[in-house]
Residue, then its C-alpha position, 0 to 999 in steps of 0.5 A: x385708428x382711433x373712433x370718428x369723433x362728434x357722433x353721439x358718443x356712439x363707439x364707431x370703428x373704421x371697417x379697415x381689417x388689418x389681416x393677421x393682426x392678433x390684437x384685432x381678433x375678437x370674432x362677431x360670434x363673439x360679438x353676437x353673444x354679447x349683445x344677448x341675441x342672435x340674428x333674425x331671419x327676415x322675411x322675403x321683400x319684394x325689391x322696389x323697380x320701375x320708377x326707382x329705374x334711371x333713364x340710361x341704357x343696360x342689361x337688368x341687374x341680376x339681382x332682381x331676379x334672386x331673394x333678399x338676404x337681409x339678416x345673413x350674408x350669401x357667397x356672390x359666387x364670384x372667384x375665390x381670392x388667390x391670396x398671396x403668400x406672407x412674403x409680399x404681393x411683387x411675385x403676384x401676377x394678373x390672371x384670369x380665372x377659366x379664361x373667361x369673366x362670366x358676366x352674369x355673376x352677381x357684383x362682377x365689379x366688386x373688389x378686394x384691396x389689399x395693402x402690403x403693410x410688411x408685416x401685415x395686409x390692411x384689406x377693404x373692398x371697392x367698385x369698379x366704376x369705370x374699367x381703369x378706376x376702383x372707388x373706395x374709402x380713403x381711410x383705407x390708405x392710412x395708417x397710424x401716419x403711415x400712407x400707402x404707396x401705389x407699389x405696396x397695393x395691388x386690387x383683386x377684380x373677379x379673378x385678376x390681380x390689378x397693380x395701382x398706378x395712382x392712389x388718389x384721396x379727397x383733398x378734405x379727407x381728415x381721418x374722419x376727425x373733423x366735426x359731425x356737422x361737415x362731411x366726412x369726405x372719406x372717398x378715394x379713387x385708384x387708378x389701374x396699371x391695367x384696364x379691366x374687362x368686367x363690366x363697371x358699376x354705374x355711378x348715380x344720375x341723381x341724388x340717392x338713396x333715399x330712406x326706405x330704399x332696400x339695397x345691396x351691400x357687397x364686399x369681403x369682409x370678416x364673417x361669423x368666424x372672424x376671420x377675412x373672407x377669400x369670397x364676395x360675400x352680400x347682404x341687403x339692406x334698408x337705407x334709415x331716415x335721419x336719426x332712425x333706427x332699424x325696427x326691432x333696435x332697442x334705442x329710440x334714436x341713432x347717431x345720423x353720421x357725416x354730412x356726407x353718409x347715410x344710415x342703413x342697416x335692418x335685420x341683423x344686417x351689417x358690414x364689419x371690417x375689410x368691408x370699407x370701401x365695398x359697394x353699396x348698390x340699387x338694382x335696376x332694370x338697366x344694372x346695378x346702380x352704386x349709391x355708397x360705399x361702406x365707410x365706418x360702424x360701431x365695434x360691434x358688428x352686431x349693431x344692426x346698421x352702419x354708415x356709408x359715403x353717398x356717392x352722389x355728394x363727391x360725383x363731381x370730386x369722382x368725375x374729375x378723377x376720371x378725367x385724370x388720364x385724359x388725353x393719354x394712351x390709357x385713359x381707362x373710361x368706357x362711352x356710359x362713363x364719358x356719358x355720366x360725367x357729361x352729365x354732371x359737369x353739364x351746366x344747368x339748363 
């Protein structure tokens, strides 16, 4: 896949990781020694609550309880990927670990999506916004003409191995090829052969994030070693005005992206490949609020910012996935779901 075009001449690199691929295997130590510095530690930041909170019903995030991570990447806690062996992904079967899916683990919702290339696996990351539905990059779906099969899919959700019954794409998706100026429409929803039992993410009410806006960003990219990582990993981060760049950067404007992105990045801070598709999320006082998803950065991971989908520019592209199954013995939506699209399908008043 070759660099999104119309971005300032910036080198950009979509964050799909393609697993045992020799070409790809520059390290971001590697990486992190080329750009002559190494990471700053950030100091702890108070995360902005109360009004920031929307007007639903929910247990608080964990995450306000726990520090910022900006500058490093901590380990979720979450269940450790059982991989499946080079031979494929049909002998994998669903499981759960301990029996049990502790609800109070940080981003329970965020998933590993594997894609059986053959020879390879094509990985990224996503959320779980509903119990029958991961939103994720569409990107993640293609590669080199080639698009992915429900059947050569299979999604990782805190311990369980999920097949796919539907791969669905934005109609305007164009390999992010399209000019700076429009959207990059670079969303995808899968639909689940099995419902869930971890609590989905919330979808945004309103138009979010905002700049200065300290969020969350999760997902089971490639670490320091550079190699893919079997464990949910998260970092912090602050969502940049138009053109800003993170303090300490030494460029005096950066490239703004799509229409359709935001910009977010801070001290040393960074997704890099297999995070595409991963949850970017708000904390609040009624759960975790979803507001974007890892989309595509510079080819060093090392760049302090990178670019992610706003979720609330597709919410009525995402509300019409979720009606998809209507109707049918599995439509895989919960009440807060069936609540969020009734809102914003609602006629204005």
């Amino acid at each position: 896949m070759g660099p999104a075009r119309g971005l300032a001449g910036a080198a950009v690199a979509l964050l799909l990781l393609t697993v045992a691929c020799p070409s790809q295997g520059r390290t971001l130590l590697e990486d992190a020694q080329s750009a002559g510095s190494a990471p700053q530690t950030a100091p702890t930041v108070i995360l902005p609550t109360g009004t920031l909170d929307d007007d639903a019903s929910g247990e608080p995030s964990p995450l306000l309880d726990i520090p910022l991570a900006e500058g490093k990447w901590e380990d979720a806690g979450a269940p450790a990927v059982d991989r499946p062996d080079s031979a494929g992904l049909d002998g994998v079967q669903p499981r759960i670990i301990n029996g049990q899916v502790d609800t109070q683990a940080k981003f329970p919702y965020a998933s590993l999506i594997l894609w059986d290339l053959g020879n390879a696996y094509g990985t990224c990351s996503g959320s779980l916004v509903a119990p029958g539905f991961v939103l994720t990059a569409a990107h993640c779906f293609e590669e080199n003409g080639r698009k992915a099969l429900p059947a050569e899919v299979r999604v990782w959700i805190y311990g369980t191995w999920h097949n796919v019954d539907t791969i669905m794409v934005h109609p305007g998706y164009r390999n992010l090829d399209n000019p700076a100026s429009e959207p990059s429409n670079d969303v995808a929803m899968l639909a689940l052969a099995s419902l869930s039992s971890v609590p989905p993410a919330r979808l945004p009410r309103w138009d979010q994030p905002t700049p200065g806006m300290k969020v969350w960003a999760a997902g089971y990219g490639i670490t320091e070693t550079g190699q893919s990582s079997d464990r949910l990993r998260y970092t912090t981060l602050t969502v940049l005005d138009s053109g800003e760049c993170p303090q300490g950067y030494d460029k005096t404007a950066c490239p703004t992206g799509f229409a359709d992105d935001f910009v977010a990045g801070g001290f040393a801070g960074y997704t890099c490949n297999g995070d595409s598709g991963g949850p970017i999320v708000r904390a609040t006082k009624t759960g975790d609020v979803v507001v974007g998803f890892t989309s595509f950065g510079d080819i060093n991971c090392y760049v302090p910012f990178s670019y992610y989908v706003r979720i609330y520019d597709h919410r009525f592209q995402i509300a019409q996935w979720l009606q998809s199954r209507a109707g049918t013995a599995q439509p895989g939506l919960n009440e807060a779901v069936r609540m969020w699209i009734a809102d914003i399908t609602a006629p204005p008043s």
